[in-house]
C-alpha positions in Angstrom: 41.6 -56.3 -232.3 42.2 -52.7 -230.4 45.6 -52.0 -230.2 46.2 -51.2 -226.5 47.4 -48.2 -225.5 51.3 -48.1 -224.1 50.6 -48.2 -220.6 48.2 -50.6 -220.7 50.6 -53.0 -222.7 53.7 -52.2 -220.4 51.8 -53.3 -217.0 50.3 -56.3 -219.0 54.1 -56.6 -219.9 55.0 -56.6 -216.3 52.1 -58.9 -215.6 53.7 -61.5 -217.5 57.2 -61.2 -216.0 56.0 -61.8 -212.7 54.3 -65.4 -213.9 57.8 -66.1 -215.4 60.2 -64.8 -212.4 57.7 -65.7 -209.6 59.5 -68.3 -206.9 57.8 -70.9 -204.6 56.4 -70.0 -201.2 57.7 -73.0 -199.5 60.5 -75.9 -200.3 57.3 -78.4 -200.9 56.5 -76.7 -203.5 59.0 -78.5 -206.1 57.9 -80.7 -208.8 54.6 -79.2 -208.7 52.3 -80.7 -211.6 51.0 -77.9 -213.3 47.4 -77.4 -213.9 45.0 -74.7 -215.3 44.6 -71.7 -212.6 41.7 -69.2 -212.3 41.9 -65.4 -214.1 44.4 -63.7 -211.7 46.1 -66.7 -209.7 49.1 -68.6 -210.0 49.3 -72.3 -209.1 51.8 -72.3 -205.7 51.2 -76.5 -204.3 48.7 -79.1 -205.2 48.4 -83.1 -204.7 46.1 -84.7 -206.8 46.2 -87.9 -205.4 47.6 -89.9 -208.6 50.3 -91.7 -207.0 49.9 -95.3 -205.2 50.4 -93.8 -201.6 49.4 -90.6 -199.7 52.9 -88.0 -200.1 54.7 -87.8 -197.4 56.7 -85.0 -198.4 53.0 -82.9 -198.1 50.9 -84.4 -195.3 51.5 -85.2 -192.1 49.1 -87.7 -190.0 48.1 -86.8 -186.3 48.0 -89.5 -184.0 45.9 -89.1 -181.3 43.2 -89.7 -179.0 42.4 -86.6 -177.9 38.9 -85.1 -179.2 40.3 -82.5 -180.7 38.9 -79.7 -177.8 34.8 -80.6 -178.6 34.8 -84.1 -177.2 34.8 -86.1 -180.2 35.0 -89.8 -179.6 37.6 -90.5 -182.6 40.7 -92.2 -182.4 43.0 -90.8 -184.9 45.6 -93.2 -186.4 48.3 -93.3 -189.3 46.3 -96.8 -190.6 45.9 -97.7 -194.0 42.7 -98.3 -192.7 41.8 -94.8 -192.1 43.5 -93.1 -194.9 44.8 -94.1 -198.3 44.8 -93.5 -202.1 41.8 -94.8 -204.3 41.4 -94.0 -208.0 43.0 -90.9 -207.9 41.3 -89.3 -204.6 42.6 -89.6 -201.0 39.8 -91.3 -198.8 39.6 -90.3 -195.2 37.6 -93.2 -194.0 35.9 -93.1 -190.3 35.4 -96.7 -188.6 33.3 -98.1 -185.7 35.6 -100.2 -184.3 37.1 -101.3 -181.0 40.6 -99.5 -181.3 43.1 -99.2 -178.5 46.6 -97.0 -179.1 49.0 -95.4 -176.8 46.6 -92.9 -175.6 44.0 -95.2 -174.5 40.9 -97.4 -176.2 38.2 -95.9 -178.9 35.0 -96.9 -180.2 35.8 -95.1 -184.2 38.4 -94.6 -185.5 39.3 -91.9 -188.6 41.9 -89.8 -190.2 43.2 -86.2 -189.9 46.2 -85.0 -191.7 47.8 -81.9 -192.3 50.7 -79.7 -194.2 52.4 -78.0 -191.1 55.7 -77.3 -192.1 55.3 -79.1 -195.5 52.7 -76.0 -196.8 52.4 -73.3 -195.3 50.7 -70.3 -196.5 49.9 -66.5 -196.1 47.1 -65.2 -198.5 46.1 -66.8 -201.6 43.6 -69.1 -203.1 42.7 -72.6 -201.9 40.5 -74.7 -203.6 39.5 -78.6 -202.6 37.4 -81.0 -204.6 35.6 -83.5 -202.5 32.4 -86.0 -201.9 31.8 -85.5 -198.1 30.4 -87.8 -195.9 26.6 -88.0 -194.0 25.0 -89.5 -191.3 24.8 -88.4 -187.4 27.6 -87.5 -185.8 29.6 -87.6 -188.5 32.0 -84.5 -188.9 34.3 -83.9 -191.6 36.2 -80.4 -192.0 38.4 -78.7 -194.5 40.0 -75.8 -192.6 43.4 -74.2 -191.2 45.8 -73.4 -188.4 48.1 -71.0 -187.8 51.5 -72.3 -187.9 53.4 -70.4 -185.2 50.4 -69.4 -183.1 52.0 -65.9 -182.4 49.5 -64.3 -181.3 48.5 -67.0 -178.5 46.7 -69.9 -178.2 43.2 -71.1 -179.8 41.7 -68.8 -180.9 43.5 -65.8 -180.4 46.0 -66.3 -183.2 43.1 -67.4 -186.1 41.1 -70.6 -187.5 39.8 -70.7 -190.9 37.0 -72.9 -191.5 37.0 -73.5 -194.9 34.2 -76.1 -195.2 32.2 -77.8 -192.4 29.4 -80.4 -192.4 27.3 -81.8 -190.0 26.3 -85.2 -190.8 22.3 -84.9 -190.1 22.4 -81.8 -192.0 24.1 -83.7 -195.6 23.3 -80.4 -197.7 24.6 -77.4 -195.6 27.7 -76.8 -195.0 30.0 -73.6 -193.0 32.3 -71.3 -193.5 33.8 -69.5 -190.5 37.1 -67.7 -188.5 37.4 -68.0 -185.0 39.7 -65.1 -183.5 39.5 -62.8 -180.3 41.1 -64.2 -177.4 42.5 -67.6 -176.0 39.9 -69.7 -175.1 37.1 -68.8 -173.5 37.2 -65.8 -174.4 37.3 -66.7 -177.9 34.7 -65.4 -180.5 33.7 -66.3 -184.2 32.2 -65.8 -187.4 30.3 -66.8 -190.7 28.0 -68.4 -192.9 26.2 -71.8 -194.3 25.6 -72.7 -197.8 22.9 -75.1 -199.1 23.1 -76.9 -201.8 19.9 -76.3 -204.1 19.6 -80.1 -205.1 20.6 -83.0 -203.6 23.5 -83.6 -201.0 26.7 -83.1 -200.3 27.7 -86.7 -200.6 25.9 -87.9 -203.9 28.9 -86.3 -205.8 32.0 -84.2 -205.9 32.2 -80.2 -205.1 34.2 -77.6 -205.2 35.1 -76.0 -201.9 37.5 -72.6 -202.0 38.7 -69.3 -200.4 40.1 -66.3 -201.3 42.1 -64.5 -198.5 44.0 -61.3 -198.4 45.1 -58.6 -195.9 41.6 -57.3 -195.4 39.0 -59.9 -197.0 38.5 -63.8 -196.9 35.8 -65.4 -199.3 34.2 -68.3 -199.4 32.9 -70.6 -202.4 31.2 -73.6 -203.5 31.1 -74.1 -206.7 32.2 -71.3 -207.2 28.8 -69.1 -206.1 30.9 -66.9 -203.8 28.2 -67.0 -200.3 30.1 -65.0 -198.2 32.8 -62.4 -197.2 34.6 -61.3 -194.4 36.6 -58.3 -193.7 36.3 -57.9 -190.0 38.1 -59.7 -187.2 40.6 -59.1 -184.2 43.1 -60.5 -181.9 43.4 -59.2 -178.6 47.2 -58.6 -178.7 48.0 -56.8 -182.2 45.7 -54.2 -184.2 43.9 -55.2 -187.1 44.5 -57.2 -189.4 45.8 -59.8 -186.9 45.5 -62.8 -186.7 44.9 -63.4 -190.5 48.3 -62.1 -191.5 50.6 -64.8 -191.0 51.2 -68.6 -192.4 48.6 -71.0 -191.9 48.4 -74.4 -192.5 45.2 -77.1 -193.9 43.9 -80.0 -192.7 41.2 -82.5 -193.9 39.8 -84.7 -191.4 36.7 -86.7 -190.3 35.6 -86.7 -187.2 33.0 -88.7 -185.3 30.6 -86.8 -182.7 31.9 -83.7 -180.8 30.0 -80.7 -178.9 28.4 -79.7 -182.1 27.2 -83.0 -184.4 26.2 -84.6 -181.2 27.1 -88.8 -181.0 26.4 -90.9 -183.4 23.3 -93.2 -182.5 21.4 -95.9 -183.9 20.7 -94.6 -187.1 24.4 -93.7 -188.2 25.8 -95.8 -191.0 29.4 -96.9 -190.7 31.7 -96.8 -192.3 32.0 -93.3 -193.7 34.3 -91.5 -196.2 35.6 -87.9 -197.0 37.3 -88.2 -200.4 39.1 -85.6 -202.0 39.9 -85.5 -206.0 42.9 -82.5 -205.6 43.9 -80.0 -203.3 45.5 -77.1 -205.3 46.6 -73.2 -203.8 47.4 -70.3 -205.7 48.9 -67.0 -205.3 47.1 -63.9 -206.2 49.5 -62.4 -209.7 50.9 -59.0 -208.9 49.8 -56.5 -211.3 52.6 -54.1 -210.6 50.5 -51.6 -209.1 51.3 -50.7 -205.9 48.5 -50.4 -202.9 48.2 -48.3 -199.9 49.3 -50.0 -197.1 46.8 -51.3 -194.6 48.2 -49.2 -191.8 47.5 -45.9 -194.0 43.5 -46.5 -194.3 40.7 -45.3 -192.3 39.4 -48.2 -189.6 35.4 -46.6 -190.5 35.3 -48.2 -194.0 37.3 -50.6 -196.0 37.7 -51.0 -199.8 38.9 -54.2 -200.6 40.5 -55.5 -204.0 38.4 -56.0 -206.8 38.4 -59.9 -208.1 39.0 -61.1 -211.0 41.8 -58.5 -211.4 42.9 -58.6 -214.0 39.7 -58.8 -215.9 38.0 -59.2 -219.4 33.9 -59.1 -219.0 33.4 -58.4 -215.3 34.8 -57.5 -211.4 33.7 -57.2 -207.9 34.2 -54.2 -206.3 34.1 -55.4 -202.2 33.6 -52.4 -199.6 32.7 -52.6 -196.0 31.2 -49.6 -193.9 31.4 -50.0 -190.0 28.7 -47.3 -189.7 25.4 -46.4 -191.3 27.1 -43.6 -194.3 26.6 -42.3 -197.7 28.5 -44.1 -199.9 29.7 -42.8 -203.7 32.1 -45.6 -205.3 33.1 -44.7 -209.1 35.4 -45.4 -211.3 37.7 -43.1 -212.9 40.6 -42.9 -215.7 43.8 -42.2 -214.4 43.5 -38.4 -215.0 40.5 -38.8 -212.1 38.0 -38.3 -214.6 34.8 -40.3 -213.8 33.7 -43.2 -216.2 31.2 -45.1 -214.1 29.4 -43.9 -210.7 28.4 -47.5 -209.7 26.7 -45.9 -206.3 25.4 -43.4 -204.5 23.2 -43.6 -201.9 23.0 -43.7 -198.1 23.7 -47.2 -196.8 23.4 -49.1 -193.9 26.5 -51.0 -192.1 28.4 -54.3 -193.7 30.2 -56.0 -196.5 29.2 -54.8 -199.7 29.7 -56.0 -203.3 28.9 -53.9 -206.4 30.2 -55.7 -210.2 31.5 -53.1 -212.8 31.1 -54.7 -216.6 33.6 -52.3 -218.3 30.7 -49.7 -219.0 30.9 -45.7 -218.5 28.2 -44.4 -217.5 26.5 -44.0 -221.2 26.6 -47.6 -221.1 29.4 -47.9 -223.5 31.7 -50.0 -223.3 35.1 -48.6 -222.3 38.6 -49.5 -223.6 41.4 -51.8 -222.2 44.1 -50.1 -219.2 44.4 -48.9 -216.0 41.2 -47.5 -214.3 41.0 -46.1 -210.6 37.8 -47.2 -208.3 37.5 -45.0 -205.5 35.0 -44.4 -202.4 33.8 -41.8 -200.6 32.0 -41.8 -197.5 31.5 -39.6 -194.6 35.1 -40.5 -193.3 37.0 -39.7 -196.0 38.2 -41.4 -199.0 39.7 -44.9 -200.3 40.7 -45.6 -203.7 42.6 -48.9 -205.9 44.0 -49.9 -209.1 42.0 -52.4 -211.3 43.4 -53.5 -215.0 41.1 -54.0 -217.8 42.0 -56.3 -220.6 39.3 -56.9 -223.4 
């Protein structure tokens, strides 16, 4: 084994204290069942559904008849009937039925809940494992809310769409933020994924972000299919809304402005179920980064991911005009070890890997490195940490 040089095996020292000393993000967060976490990430909250009945003490039902702003037809109720614990997963389970509450009488009934005030977040990792339902008009959603809504009403203070599905469509799924202004002067964002074999609802998948100050990433199964770094609220600069606590929520809903109504050829009934629900926190590595409010608004460099990392790392950059971009790496004397580009590029998110090679193709040795970018606007530049 290489022995690691000194300040390499301080910050990995460092690295360590800050799994041991790090506290919980929210009083919900006790009793927390360990499990394994990704390279990088600290386990924050999970449920994994092993207990006899859903945890109060995490989710929260919504009761209500309201259509949830698209004109869904749902009634959503606390029942046993629409949500409960089965072999380990919570089912969300949508009915045709004829259903009549305090807010009036349904045709379906289904499920949402949600972690307001029970988990609430800002930045980190969430990952959900679930087997989604099918059929027209059928809706289920993974997503999140802000929890104080300071920055105004939908959808001027942020939506995160983690995963969507539209019934008819039972191998595509969406990723999206909604942002901008209150309704209607709202805007929004993103990308589907399709799956390259079967559906969505012959078996379980993985479903994850990644979300910091100036990125958000979306997974499944763990193909990363898109990345955003660009959004805006009308009342605050940049990078409002995304910067304060949100909130998940799992639900199923039936028909809506987008899906459409069910019709004749819908199958009832139809099931979400989720295996776990588990968020992490990105590990500090001790190095310090530039605040956002000290970077140029032409081009962004985010953080590289896995960081720490042993084989490989993504390097994410955004240009907001056509430029020449140079990104490199350097040692910390700022002499360069890798150029990774350097070219003349057009406008958006960009991803470059860096395999620990300089540029003789050698592999280079454990510690601290530099990645920086130049472009026509100036200059950006972050830590990474190596650890073979």
């Amino acid at each position: 084994m290489r022995q690691l040089s000194f300040s390499c095996t301080l910050f990995i020292l460092l690295f360590l204290s800050s799994i041991i000393a790090s506290q919980k993000m929210n009083p919900s967060d006790n009793n927390v069942k360990k499990i394994s976490a990704p390279a990088g990430w600290e386990q924050v909250w999970n449920d994994e559904f092993d207990s006899t009945a859903i945890n109060l003490n995490k989710w929260e039902h919504e009761v209500n008849a309201q259509g949830g702003g698209n004109n869904e037809l749902q009634y959503y109720t606390s029942r046993p009937e629409n949500s409960y614990l089965e072999n380990g997963c919570l089912v969300i389970q949508a009915l045709k039925e004829h259903y009549t509450g305090t807010q009036g009488t349904r045709e379906y009934t289904s499920a949402r809940l949600r972690t307001l005030k029970k988990g609430d977040w800002k930045y980190g990792r969430f990952e959900i494992k679930a087997k989604l339902p099918y059929s027209k008009g059928i809706w289920p959603a993974i997503w999140m809310l802000p929890t104080e809504w300071k920055y105004g009403g939908w959808a001027a203070s942020g939506e995160i769409d983690i995963m969507e599905l539209l019934g008819q469509e039972p191998n595509k799924v969406y990723g999206t933020l909604h942002y901008g202004g209150q309704w209607p002067n709202n805007v929004q964002s993103g990308k589907s994924y399709i799956l390259p074999q079967s559906n969505f609802a012959d078996d379980f998948h993985l479903f994850a972000i990644e979300w910091d100050t100036t990125q958000i990433r979306w997974y499944v199964d763990e193909v990363l299919y898109q990345s955003q770094t660009q959004w805006r609220t009308t009342s605050e600069p940049y990078p409002a809304p995304f910067d304060q606590y949100f909130h998940l929520l799992l639900n199923v809903a039936v028909g809506g402005n987008w899906p459409g109504n069910p019709d004749n050829t819908t199958v009832f009934p139809q099931k979400m179920i989720v295996d776990y629900v588990r968020v992490f926190k990105k590990i500090s590595t001790g190095i310090n980064e530039r605040r956002h409010s000290d970077l140029p608004t032409d081009f962004l460099l985010g953080q590289n991911y896995p960081n720490p990392f042993n084989s490989s790392t993504t390097i994410p950059y955004s240009l907001h005009h056509d430029s020449r971009a140079v990104l490199k790496i350097c040692d910390l004397q700022g002499k360069e070890v890798k150029r990774l580009a350097d070219e003349f590029q057009p406008a958006g998110d960009k991803f470059i890997h860096w395999n620990g090679t300089n540029n003789q193709g050698q592999m280079v040795t454990s510690g601290i490195y530099i990645y920086e970018l130049q472009s026509e606007k100036g200059i950006l530049n972050r830590k990474l940490l190596l650890i073979r």
